[in-house]
N, C-alpha and C positions, 0 to 999 in steps of 0.2 A: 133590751139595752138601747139607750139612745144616748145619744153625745149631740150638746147644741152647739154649731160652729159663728154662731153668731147671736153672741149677749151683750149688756152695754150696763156699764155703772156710770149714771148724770153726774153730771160737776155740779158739787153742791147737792146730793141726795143720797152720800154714801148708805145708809142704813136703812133708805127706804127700797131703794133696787136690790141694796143685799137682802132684805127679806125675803123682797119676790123672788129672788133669783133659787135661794135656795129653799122657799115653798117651793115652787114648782119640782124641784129635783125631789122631792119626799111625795108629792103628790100626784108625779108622772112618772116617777122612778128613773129620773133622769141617772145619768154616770159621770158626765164628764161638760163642763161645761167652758166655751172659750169666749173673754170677755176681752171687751177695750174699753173706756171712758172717752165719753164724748159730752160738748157743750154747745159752744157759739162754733158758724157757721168758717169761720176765720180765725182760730185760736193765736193768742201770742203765747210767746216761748214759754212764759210764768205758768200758764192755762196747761199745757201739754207738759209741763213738768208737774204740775197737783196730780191732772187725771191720769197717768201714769204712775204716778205713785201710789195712789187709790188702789188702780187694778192692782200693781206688787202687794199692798195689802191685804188683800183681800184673796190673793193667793194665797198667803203668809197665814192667814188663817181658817182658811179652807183647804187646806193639802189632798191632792188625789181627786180632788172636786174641778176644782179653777185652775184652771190654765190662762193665762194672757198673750196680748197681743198689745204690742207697743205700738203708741198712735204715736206720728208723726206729721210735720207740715213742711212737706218738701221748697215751700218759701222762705224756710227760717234756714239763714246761714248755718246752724249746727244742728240741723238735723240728722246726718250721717251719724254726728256721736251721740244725740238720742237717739237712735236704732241701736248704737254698739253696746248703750248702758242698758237699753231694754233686753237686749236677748243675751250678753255678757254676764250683767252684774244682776239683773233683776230675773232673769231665768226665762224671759217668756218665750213663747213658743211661734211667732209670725209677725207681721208688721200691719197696721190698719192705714189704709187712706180713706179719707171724706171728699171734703168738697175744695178745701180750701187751692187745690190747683189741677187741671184735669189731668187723673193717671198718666197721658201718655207725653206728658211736658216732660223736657229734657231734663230739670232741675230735677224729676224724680231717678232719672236714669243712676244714678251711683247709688239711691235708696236700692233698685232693682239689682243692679250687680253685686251688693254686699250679702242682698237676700241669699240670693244662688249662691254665695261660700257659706252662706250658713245653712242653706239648703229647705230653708222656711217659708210659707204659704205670706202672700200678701192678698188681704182682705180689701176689696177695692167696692166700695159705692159704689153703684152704678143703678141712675135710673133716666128711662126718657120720658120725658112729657110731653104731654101737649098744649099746655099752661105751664106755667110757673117753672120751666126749667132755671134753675140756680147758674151763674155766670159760669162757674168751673165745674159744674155737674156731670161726672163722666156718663158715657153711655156705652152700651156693648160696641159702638162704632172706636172708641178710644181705646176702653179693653183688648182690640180685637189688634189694632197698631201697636202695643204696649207687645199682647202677646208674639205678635210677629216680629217684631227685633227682639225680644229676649225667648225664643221657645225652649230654653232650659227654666223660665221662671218658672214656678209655682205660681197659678192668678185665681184666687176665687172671688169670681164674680158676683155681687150681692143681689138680691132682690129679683132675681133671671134678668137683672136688667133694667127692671121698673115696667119692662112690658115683656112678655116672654117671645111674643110673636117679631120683636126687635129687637129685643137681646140676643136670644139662641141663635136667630139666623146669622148677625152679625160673626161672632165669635163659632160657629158649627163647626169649623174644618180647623180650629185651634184646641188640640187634643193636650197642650197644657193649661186648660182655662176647666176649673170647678165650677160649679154653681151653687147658690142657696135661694130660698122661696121666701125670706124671712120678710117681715112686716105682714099684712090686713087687707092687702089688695089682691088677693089671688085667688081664683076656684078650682074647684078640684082639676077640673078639663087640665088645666094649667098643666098642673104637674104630668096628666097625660100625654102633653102633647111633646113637654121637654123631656119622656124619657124613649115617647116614640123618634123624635128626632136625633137626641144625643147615645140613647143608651140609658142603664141605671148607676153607670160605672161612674161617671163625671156630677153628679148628682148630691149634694148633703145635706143635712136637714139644718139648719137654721130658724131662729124664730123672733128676733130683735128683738126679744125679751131686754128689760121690763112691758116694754109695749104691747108686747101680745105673745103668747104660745097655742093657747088649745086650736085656733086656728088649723095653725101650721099642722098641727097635731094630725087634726080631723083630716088635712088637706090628702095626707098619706094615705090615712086610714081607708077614707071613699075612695082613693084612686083603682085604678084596673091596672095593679101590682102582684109578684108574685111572692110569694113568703120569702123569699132570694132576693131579688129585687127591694121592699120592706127592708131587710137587714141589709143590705148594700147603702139605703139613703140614711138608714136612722145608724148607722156607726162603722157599717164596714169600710168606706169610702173616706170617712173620716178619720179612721187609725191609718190609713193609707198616708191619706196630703199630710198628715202631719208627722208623720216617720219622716227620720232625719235620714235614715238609711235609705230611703227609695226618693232616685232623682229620676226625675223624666231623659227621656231620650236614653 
């Protein structure tokens, strides 16, 4: 069984990503997959209301498959009530941040406290460079401030961070903070060395699908895992964060 906690329908490629997305679940035997729509770097309100309605669709006709995650741009005045419509009226299951403002800006702070009544994971970007850092590009240094004033959130961290060896250590001792491996940039080692650090418990598979999966796949596969472990990153951990029943602390 595997559940991916991080997949993505483009603005403007509904039918090309739905393919891929659900190849993969027929040719990896995926179970459960959680999507958000994503575009431009900086979405206006018009942009975040199509790609959010995409993922509802695409739930709507994938049931038991797709699950969503309502994208949000903590700079737009109503984004509070695109979160209430997303997990309210449209059913989804978590809230998505990108680029457009760094996770631990104040302006997301009411997105974070609405989470925690609804008791839902918020999927948070995060990568560091050493090039080409993006102006509002969170990093596990952001995540790690976010987590500390809200430790009843839910936070999974994307990408270990964009560097594991700078992510995991920022966020290590925030025991509400998840992680995923997802995107093209990781080696096995990788996953080694985040579960010798964190555990297998705070760990989930991810694969930023359409961009890539067998990756991600392999990355597991090769690692120095135990069949316990394996089943903790590819779904146990993931029925967890996203149980409305189980709040931290």
């Amino acid at each position: 069984m595997i559940i991916d906690v991080h997949t993505h329908l483009w603005g403007g490629q509904y039918e090309e990503s739905k393919s891929t997305l659900l190849r993969a679940c027929d040719v990896f035997g995926l179970s459960k997959l959680y999507v958000s729509g994503l575009k431009e770097h900086y979405p206006d309100p018009d942009e975040i209301a199509r790609l959010n309605a995409d993922v509802h669709r695409l739930m709507t006709e994938c049931p038991g498959i797709v699950e969503g995650y309502c994208y949000v741009n903590p700079a737009h005045d109503n984004a509070l009530d695109v979160l209430k419509r997303g997990i309210e009226q449209y059913g989804m299951s978590g809230m998505k941040l990108w680029v457009a403002t760094f996770c631990d800006d104040p302006r997301v702070f009411p997105l974070v406290e609405q989470c925690i009544d609804y008791n839902v994971p918020i999927l948070i970007h995060s990568f560091y460079k050493t090039v080409g850092q993006l102006p509002y590009e969170s990093t596990g240094v952001h995540v790690a401030n976010l987590a500390r004033r809200y430790p009843n959130a839910k936070l999974l961290m994307a990408h270990f961070g964009g560097n594991c060896y700078h992510g995991i250590k920022a966020v290590r001792g925030c025991r509400n903070v998840w992680h995923d491996f997802s995107g093209t940039m990781f080696r096995r080692d990788d996953v080694d060395y985040a579960v010798e650090r964190l555990g297998a418990d705070r760990i989930v598979f991810g694969s930023d699908m359409p961009i890539t999966f067998a990756v991600n796949y392999g990355q597991v596969e090769e690692a120095n895992l135990t069949p316990e472990q394996k089943e903790r990153i590819y779904w146990k951990n993931a029925l967890e964060l996203f149980d409305r029943k189980y709040r931290i602390g």
